[in-house]
C-alpha positions in Angstrom: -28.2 23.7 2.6 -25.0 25.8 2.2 -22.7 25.6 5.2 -20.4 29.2 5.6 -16.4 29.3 4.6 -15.5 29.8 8.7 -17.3 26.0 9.6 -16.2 24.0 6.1 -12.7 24.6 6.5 -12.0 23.3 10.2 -13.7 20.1 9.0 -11.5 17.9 6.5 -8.7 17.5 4.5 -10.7 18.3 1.5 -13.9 19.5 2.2 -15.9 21.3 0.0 -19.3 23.9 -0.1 -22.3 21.6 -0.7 -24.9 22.8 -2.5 -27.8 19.8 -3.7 -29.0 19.0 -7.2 -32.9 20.1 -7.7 -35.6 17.7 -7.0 -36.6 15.5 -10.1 -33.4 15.2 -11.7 -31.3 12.1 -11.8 -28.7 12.9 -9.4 -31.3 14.5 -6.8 -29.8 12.8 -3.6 -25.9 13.6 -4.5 -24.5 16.5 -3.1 -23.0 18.9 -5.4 -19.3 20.3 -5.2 -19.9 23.9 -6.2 -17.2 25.8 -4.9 -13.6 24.7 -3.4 -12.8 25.7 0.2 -9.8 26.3 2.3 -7.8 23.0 2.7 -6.9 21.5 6.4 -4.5 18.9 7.2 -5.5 15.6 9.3 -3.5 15.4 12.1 -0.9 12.6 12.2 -2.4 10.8 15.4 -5.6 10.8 13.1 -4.2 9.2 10.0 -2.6 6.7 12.0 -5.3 5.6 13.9 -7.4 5.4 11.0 -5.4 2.9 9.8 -4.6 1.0 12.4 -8.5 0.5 13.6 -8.9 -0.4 9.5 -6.6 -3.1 10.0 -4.8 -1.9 6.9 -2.5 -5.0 5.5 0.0 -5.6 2.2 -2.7 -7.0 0.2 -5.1 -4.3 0.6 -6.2 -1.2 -1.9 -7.0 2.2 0.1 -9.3 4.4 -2.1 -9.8 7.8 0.0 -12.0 9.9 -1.1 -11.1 13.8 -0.6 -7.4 12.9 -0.6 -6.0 16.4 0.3 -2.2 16.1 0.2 -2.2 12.6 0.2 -1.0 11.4 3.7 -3.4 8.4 4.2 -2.7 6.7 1.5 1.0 7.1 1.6 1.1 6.2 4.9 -0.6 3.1 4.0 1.9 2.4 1.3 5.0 3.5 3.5 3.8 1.8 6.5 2.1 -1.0 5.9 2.8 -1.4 1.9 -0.9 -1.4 0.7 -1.9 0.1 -2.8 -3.8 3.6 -2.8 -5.7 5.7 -4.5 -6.7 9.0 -3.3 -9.4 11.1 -5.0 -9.7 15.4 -4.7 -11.8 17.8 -6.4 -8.8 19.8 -6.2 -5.9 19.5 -8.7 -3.4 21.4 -7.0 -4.0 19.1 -4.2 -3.7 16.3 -6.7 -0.3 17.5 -8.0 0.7 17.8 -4.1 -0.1 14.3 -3.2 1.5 13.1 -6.2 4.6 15.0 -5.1 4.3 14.3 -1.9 4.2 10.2 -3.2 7.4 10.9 -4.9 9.2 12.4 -1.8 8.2 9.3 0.3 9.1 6.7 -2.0 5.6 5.3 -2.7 5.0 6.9 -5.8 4.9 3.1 -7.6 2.2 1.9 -5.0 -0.2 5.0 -4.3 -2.0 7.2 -7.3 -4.3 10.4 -7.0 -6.7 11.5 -9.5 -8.8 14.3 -9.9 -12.3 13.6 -10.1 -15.8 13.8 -8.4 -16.0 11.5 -5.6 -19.4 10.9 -6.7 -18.4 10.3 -10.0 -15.2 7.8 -8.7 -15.8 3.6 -8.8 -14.2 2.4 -5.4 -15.4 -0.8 -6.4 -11.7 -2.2 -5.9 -11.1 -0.9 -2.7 -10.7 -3.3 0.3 -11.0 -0.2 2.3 -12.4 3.0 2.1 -11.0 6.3 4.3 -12.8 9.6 4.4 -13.1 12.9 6.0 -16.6 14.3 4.7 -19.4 16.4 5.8 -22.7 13.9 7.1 -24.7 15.2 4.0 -21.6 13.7 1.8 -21.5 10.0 4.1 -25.5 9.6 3.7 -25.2 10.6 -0.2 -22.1 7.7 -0.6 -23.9 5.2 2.1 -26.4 3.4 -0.7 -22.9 2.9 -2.9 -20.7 2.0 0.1 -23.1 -1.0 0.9 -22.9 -2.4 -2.3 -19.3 -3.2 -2.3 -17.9 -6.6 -1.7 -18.8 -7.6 2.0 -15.9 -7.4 4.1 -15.0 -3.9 2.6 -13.7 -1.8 5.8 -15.0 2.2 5.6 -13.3 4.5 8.2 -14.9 8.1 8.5 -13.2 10.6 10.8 -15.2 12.5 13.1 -18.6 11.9 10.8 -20.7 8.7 11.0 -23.2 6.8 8.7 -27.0 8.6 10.1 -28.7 4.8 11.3 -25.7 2.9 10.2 -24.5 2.5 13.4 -20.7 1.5 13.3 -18.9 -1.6 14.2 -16.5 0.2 16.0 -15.6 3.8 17.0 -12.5 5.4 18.8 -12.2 8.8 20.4 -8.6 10.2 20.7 -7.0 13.3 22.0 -6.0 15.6 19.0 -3.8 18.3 20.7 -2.7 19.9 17.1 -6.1 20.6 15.8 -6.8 24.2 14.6 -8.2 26.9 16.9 -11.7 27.0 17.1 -12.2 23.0 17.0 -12.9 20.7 19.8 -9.4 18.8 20.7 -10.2 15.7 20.2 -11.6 13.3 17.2 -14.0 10.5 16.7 -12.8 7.7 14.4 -15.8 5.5 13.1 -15.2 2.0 11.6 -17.9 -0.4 9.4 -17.6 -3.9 8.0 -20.0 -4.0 4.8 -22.2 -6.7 5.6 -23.1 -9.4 2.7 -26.9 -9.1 2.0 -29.1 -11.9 3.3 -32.6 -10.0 3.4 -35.1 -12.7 1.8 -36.8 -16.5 2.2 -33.6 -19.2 2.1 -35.2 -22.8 1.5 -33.0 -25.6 3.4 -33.1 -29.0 4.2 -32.0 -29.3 8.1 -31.3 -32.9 10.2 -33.7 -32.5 13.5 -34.2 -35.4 15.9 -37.2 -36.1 14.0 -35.5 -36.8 11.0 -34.8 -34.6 7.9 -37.0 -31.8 8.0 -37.8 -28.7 5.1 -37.5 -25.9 6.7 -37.6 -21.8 5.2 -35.6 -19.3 6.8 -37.3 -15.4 6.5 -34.6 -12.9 7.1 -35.0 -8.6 8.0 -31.9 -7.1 7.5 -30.7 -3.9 8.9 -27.6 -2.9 7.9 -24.9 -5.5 10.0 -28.1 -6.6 12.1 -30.7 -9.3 11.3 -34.0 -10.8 12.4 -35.8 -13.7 11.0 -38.4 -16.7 11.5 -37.5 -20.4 10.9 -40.6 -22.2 9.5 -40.5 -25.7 9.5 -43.6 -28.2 9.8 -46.1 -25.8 9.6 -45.1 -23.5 12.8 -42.8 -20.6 12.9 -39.8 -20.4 15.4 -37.9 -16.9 15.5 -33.7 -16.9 15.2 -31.8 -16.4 18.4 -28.3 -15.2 19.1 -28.2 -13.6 15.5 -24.5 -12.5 14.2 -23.9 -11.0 10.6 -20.2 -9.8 9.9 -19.2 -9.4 6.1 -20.5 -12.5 4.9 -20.2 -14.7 7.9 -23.2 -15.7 9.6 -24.5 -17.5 12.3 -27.9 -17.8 14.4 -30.2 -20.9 16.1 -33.4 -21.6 17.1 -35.1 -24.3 19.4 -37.1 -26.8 17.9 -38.8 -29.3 20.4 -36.6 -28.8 23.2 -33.6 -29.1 20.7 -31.8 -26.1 20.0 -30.1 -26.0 16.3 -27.0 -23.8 16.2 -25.9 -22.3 12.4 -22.8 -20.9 10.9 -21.7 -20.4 7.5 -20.6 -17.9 4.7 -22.7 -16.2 2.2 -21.9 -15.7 -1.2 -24.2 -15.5 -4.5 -27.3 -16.5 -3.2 -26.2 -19.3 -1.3 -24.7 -19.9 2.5 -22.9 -22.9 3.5 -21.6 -23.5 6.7 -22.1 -26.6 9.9 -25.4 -27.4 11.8 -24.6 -28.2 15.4 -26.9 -30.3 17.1 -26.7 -31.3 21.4 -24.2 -34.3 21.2 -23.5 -34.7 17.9 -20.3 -33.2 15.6 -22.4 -31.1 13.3 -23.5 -31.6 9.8 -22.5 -29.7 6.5 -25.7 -27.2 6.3 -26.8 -24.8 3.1 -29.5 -22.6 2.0 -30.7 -21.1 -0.9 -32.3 -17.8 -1.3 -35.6 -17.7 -2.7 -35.3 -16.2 -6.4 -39.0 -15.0 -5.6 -38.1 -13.2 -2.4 
C-alpha cells in the first residue's frame, strides 16, 4: 500500500512513503521507508498538549520517533527539563533539530539521531511521542508493549487499531495547513505489566487458609480471569490493570475478597481485604508452566 505525495505530507512532522517488505522475509510486518516526503510542522497547541496529557516531568526521557525539527523534545527539555531523544529518517532534519537544540538552550539535555525508527531501541524511554501513519503505530505496537510498564505513548491524530487508549483529547487546531480538518486528536496509553497466566496463592478466607489459582486473559490494559479455590471456580469482579498496579475480587461464600498489589517479575504483592478486618499482606506467583 503506497499512499500519494498530496495525503503524506499534511500528516506529520516526518512522515514518510510506506511501502512493505515482501512476505516470508524477516522483517515482513515492518513498514519500509522508501522515499522521503515533504516535511510539516506540528502545531504548537499540539506539542504542548502532548505533553501535558503525557504528564511529562524532570526525571523523564522523551524518545520521539519521526522528530522533524525537533520541537517536542525541546519543549520537553525547555519546559519541563526532561532528557530527549528524537529520531528522523531525515538528516537535514536531524541537523535542524540539533540547531534548533542549540538555539533554545537544550542542546546538553535533548539529542537527535538519524536512523530507522524501526531500527531505534526506545527501551529507555519513559515516554514515547509520535506522529505516524496507522500502518507505522500497528508495525511499532508489538515493541511498544514490551517496554517497562508504566511507559506513557502519545500518538497525534493516529491510534493503536484494538488498543484502545487510556485517554484521548480533541483540540481546535486553527493553524493547520489547508486541506486538513482544523482540529486534532491526541491519544494517550499506559503500557500495562503483563499478567496473562495461572498465579498460585495462598489466601486467608473465613474458612481458614485456603490454596487458591488465579487464571488471567489479558487484553491489552484490560483483564479477565477465574479464581479456583476448593475445587469450584469463581470469576474476578471489578478488574483494574494500570502499569503494573492491579487490583480485582471475587465472592467466596457470601464473603467478598478484595486484591491490590504490584506486579513485577513474575510475582505480585499487594493487601487482601476482607469485611471487618485490616487486610493481610497477599502474593502470587505465576505459573512457570502457564
Amino acid at each position: 500500500m503506497k499512499f500519494g505525495r498530496k495525503i503524506a505530507a499534511v500528516l506529520g512532522r516526518s512522515v514518510f512513503l510506506l511501502a512493505f517488505f515482501p512476505a516470508g522475509t524477516a522483517a515482513a510486518d515492518e513498514p519500509k521507508i522508501t522515499e522521503e516526503t515533504p516535511y510539516v510542522k506540528s502545531p504548537a497547541i499540539v506539542v504542548e498538549t502532548m505533553l501535558k496529557l503525557a504528564g511529562v516531568r524532570a526525571n523523564d526521557f522523551v524518545i520521539d520517533l519521526g522528530s522533524g525539527d525537533g520541537r517536542i523534545v525541546i519543549d520537553a527539555a525547555r519546559k519541563y527539563h526532561a532528557r530527549g531523544l528524537g529520531i528522523d529518517y531525515d538528516p537535514r532534519l536531524v541537523k535542524l533539530a540539533t540547531d534548533n537544540a542549540r538555539d533554545a538552550g537544550v542542546a546538553g539535555s535533548v539529542s537527535f539521531q538519524e536512523q530507522d525508527i524501526f531500527k531505534t531501541d526506545f527501551t529507555a524511554a519513559s515516554v514515547v511521542t509520535m506522529y505516524l501513519l496507522p500502518e507505522y503505530n500497528l508495525a511499532l505496537r508489538p515493541r511498544l508493549l514490551l517496554l517497562k510498564p508504566g511507559t506513557r505513548i502519545v500518538s497525534h491524530d493516529w491510534g493503536m487499531g484494538d488498543w484502545q487508549a487510556d485517554a484521548s483529547v480533541t483540540i481546535p487546531v486553527p493553524d493547520k495547513p489547508v486541506g486538513m480538518r482544523k482540529e486534532s486528536t491526541i491519544y494517550f496509553w499506559v503500557v500495562p505489566a503483563r499478567i496473562e497466566g495461572r498465579w498460585r496463592s495462598r489466601v486467608p478466607t473465613s474458612k481458614g487458609v485456603t490454596d487458591v489459582e488465579f487464571d488471567l486473559r489479558q487484553s491489552f490494559q484490560r483483564f479477565e480471569g477465574n479464581a479456583t479455590l476448593r475445587g469450584r471456580q469463581v470469576p474476578l469482579a471489578r478488574t483494574f490493570l494500570k502499569a503494573n498496579t492491579i487490583s480485582f475480587r471475587f465472592t467466596d461464600g457470601g464473603e467478598t475478597l478484595r486484591f491490590q498489589g504490584r506486579v513485577s517479575n513474575g510475582r505480585i504483592a499487594g493487601q487482601l481485604l476482607r469485611p471487618g478486618d485490616k487486610g493481610h499482606r497477599w502474593r502470587a506467583l505465576l505459573d512457570a508452566r502457564s
